[in-house]
N, C-alpha and C positions, 0 to 999 in steps of 0.2 A: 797847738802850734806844731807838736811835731807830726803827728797825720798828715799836714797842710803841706810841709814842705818835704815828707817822705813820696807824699805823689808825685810832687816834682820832679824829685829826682829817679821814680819810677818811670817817670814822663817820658822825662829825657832820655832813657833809657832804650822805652820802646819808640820811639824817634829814630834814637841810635841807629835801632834795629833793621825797623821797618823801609828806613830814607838809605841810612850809608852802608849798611851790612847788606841789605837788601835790594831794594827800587834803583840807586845810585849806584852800586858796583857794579851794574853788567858793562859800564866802558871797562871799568880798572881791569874786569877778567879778559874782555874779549878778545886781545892778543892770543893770549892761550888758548883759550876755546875755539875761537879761530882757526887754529893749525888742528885741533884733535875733533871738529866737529863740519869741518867744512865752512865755515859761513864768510861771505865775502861781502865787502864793504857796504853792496846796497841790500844784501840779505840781514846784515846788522842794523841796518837803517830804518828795514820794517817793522823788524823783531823790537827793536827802541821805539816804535812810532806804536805799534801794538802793545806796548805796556804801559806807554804813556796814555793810551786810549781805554785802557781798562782801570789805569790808577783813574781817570776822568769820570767812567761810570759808577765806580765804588766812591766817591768824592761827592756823586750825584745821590748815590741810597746815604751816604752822611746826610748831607743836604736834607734831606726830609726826614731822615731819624735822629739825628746827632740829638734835638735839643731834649728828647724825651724818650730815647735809648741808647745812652753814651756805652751802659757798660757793655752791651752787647755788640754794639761795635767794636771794642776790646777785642772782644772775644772773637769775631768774625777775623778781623785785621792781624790776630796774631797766627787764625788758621791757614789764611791765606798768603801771607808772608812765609810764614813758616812752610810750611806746605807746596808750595811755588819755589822755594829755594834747593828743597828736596828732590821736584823735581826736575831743577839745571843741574844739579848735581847729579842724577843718573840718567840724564838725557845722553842719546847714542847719536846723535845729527842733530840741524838745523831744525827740521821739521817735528822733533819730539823736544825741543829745545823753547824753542816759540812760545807754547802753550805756556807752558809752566813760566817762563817766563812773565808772561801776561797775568797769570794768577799772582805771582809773587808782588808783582806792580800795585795792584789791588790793596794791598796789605796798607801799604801808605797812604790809600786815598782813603783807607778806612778811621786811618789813625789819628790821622789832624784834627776831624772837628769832633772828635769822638772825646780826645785832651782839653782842648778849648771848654767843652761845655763841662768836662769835671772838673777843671781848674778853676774857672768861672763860678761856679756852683763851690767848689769847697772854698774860694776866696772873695766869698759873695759881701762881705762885709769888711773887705779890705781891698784896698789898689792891686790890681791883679797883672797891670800890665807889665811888668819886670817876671812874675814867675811865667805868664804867656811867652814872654822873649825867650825865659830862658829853657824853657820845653822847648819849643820851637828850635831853637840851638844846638839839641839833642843830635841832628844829620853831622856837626862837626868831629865829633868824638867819633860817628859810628864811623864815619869817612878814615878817620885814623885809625880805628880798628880794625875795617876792613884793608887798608893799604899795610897796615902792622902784619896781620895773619898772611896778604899775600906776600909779602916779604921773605916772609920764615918760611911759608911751604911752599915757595912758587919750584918746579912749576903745577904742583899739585891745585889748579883750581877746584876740584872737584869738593875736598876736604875743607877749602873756602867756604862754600857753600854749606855745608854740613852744620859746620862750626855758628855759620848765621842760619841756619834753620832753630840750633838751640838757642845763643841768643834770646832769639824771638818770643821763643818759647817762654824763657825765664820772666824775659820782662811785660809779656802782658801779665803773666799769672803775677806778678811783682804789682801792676797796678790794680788791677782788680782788689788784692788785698790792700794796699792803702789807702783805696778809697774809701772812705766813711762818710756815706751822702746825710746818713743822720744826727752825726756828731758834727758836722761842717755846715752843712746849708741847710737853708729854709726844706721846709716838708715839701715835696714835689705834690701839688695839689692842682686841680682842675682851672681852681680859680689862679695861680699864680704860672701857669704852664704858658710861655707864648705861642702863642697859630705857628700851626707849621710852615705856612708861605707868609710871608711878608708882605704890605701892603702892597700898592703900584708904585706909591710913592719909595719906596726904599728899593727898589728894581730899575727907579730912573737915576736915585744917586751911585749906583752902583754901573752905570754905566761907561763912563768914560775911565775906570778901574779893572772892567773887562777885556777892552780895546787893547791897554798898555799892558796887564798881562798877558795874554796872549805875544804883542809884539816882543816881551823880554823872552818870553817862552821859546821862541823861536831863536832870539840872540843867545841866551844860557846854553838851549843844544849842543852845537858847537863843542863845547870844553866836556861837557858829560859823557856826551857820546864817543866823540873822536878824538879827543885831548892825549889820552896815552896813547891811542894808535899814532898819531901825527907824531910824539917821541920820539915813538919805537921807530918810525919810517924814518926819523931824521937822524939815527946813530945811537940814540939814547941807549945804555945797557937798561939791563933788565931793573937793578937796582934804584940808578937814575930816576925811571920813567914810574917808578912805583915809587921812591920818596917823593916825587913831585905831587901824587898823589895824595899823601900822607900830610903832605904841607896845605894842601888842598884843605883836608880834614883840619888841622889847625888853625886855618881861618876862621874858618866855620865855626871851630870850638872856640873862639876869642870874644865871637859874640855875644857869648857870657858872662864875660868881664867887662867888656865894654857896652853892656845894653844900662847899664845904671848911670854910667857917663854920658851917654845918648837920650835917654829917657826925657829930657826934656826937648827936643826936637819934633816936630809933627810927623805923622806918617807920610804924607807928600814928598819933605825935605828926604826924611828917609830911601824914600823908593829912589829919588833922585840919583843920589849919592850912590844907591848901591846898585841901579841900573848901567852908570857912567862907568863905573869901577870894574862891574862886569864886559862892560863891554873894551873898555884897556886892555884890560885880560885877554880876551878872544882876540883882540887883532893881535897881542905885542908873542901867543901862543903863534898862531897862525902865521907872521909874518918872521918869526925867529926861532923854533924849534929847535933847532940846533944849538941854543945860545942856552947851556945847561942853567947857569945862577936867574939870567931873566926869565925863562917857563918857569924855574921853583917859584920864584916870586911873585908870577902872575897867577901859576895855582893858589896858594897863600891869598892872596889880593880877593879873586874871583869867589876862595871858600868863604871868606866871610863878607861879599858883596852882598854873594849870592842869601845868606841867611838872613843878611839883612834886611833884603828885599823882600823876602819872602816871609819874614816878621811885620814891616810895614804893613804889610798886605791885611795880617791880623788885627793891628791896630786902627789901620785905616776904616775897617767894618766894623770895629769894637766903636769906634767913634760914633759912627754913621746911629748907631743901634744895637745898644749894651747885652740887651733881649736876646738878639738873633747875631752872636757873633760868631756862633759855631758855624749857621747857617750862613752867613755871608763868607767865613774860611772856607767853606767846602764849596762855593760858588767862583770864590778866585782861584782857589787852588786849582779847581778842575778847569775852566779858563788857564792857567798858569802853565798846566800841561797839556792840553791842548795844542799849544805855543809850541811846546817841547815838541810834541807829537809831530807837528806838521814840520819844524826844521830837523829834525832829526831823516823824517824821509826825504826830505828833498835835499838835506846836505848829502845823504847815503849818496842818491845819484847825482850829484854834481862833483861833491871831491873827487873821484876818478876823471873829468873831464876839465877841473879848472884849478887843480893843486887845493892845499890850505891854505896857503896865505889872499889868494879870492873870495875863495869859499868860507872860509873865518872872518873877514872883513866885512862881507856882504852881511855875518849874524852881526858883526859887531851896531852895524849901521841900522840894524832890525832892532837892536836892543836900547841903542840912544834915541831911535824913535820913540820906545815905550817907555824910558825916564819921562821925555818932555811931553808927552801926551797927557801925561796924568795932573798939570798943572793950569793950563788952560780954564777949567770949569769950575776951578778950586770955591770961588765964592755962590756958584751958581746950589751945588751939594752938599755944603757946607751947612744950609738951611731946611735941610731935606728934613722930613717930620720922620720923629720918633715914635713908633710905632707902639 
């Protein structure tokens, strides 16, 4: 028992790490980076669209390792997190900035179903879906941490950085050791190992699942990318626009608590709820920036929308196909950001031509798409064979 739930919270840990210290902060820093590195709104936009595109390829080498080399993804995901953050932090421009960036991105796409299949596997003989929630939940804290550190050292982003390259460090070496595949789960054996690809049939129920992620993908950009710049642009002090942040991280961290109240909800209703929410969020940012108590709120709101959504996502493939949920995590997730990917460049060059309260509104309307998308086909996938 306590192995089982030391992972956990190793989980959440490198979660923390990899999503809110990591993958998730370059909006929190990019005002400051901004001013000591050159990069301008649509330079930021690619630079977001290019790590969300490499979190997508690292999410794809999960995809076909996670279910029968978690720990080494660990291990991959904490060099590249780590390693990627090291170098924004002595990056001298945009253009030596980028790179590492895109590596650091990597770290998370490594991480997800890398968790999935150890938690999975160490809680093979127990209900696992509340420790999946609450790994998974792991981005709220690190959200807080990171907005906590920029806080105290702003405007030192650099030392940000640093700070989460350790982090990172600590907490994959943190899960590696409490994983105990032999004292927790079944013996990884030939005969009990699932195929790496999944059938045709588990590729069609997971269809109209790819569609809506992607379209939240797009709606969520919005607030990750540009949310404190939009602050900073509307008055907010430095203070301000970094507890909104912070609050951000708090939602996110609520998901914790609130996933055993929730727990008996479907992943569907889930996603619903926390695509709608998101997308509140990004208009009531977008259309009010200036209004200090309502952005805290909607950061707040958004942080733990956004987990929540992005837990369904877990659950909903756990459902589909107990077997392969690591590999169906690292199949949404990288669809998820994809989403990300593509609004993030295209809000880069639109916010200079049509303000944020357009351009926020326009994600918002992308993300209530992807709540009700997912509804439609409910009884068609529901039936989908178990692989």
């Amino acid at each position: 028992m306590f192995w089982r739930w030391a992972l956990v919270a190793s989980g959440v840990a490198l979660i923390a790490a990899t999503y809110g210290l990591v993958r998730l902060a370059f909006g929190l820093h990019l005002p400051d980076m901004s001013d000591d590195l050159g990069i301008d709104t649509g330079a930021a936009g690619l630079i977001s669209a290019a790590g969300s595109i490499s979190y997508a390829v690292a999410a794809v080498i999960g995809f076909l390792a996670a279910e029968r080399h978690p720990r080494l993804l660990v291990i991959a995901a904490t060099l590249t997190a780590g390693g990627g953050a090291v170098g924004i932090a002595v990056a001298t421009d945009a253009a030596t900035c980028a790179p590492a960036a895109a590596i650091a991105s990597a770290g998370a796409g490594l991480a997800s179903p890398a968790l999935v299949r150890l938690v999975a596997r160490t809680f093979a003989e127990h209900e696992s879906s509340t420790p999946q929630a609450i790994v998974n939940a792991g981005t709220g804290p690190g959200l807080v941490a990171a907005g906590a550190t920029a806080l105290a050292l702003t405007p030192d982003w650099r030392m940000c950085w640093m700070i989460a390259a350790v982090a990172t460090a600590v907490a994959g070496i943190a899960v590696l050791i409490t994983d105990r595949p032999r004292e927790n789960a079944p013996v990884d054996t030939r005969a009990n190992r699932p195929a790496i690809l999944p059938r045709r049939e588990w590729w069609a129920a997971h269809r109209s699942a790819v569609a809506a992620s992607v379209l939240l993908g797009v709606g969520a950009s919005a607030i990750w990318n540009y949310g404190r710049t939009v602050l900073v642009e509307a008055g907010a002090s430095e203070a301000q626009s970094v507890t909104s942040w912070i609050l951000l991280g708090c939602g996110g961290a609520a998901v914790i608590v609130t996933s055993r109240l929730l727990r008996g909800l479907q992943p569907r209703a889930l996603w619903l709820i926390g695509a709608s929410l998101i997308s509140v969020s990004t208009l009531a940012i977008g259309a009010a920036p200036a209004q200090g108590t309502l952005s805290a709120a909607a950061c707040a709101l958004f942080g733990w929308a956004y987990v929540t959504a992005s837990g369904a996502l877990i659950g909903w493939t756990t459902q589909i196909d107990a077997a392969h949920a690591a590999t169906g995590t690292a199949l949404l997730f990288v669809t998820f950001m994809v989403g990300q990917a593509l609004g993030a460049a295209v809000l880069g060059a639109l916010l200079p031509l049509v303000g944020p309260a357009t351009g926020f509104a326009a994600a918002a309307a992308l993300g209530i798409a992807g709540g009700a998308s997912l509804i439609a086909p409910a009884r068609r996938e529901a039936t989908a064979s178990r692989v």
